[in-house]
C-alpha positions as CSV (number, residue, x, y, z in Angstrom):
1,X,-4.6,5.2,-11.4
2,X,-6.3,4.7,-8.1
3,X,-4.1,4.3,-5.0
4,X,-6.2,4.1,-1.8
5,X,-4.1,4.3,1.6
6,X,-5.0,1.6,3.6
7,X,-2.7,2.6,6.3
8,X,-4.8,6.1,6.4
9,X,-8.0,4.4,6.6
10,X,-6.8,1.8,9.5
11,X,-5.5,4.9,11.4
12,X,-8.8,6.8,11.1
13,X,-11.0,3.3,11.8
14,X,-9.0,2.3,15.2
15,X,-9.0,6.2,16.1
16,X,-12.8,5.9,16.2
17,X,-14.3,5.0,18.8
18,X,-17.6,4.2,16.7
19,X,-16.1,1.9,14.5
20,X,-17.8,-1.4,14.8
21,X,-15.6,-5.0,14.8
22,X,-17.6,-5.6,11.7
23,X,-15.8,-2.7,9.8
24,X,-12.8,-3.4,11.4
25,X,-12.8,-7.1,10.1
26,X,-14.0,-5.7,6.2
27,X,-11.1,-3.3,6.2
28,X,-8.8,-6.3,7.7
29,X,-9.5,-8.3,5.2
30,X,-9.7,-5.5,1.7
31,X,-6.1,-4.5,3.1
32,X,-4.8,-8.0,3.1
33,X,-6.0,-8.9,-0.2
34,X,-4.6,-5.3,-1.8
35,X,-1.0,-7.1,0.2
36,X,-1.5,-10.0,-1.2
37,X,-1.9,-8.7,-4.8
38,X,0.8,-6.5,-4.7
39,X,2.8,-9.4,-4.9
40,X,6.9,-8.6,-3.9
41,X,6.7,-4.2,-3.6
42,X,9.6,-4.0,-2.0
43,X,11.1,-5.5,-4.4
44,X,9.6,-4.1,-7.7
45,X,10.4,-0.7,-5.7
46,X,13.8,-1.8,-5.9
47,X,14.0,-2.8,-9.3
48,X,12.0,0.3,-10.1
49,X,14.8,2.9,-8.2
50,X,17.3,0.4,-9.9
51,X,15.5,1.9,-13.6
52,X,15.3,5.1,-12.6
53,X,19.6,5.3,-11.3
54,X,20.4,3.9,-14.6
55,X,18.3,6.1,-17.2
56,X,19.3,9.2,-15.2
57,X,23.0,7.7,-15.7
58,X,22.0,7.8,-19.2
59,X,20.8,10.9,-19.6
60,X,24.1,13.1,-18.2
């Protein structure tokens, strides 16, 4: 599994000062479409945590 951290690489691209608008608007636009395909996280998160509480439940 790749994971790349967008959030790292917008940090790093608007702390350089040599970053063009051009690379600013591609990583824009990778980092929406990596949103948009995530679909509901914060929900699957939830649902995932939900899992996790219930199997450790289990286990004890």
């Amino acid at each position: 599994m790749i994971i790349v951290a967008y959030g790292t690489a917008i940090g790093q691209a608007l702390e350089n000062p040599k970053t063009t608008l051009e690379e600013l608007k591609v990583l824009r636009d990778h980092a929406a479409a990596i949103l948009e395909a995530q679909g509901d996280l914060k929900g699957a998160l939830k649902k995932l945590e939900s899992e996790i509480a219930t199997r450790e439940r289990g286990r004890k």
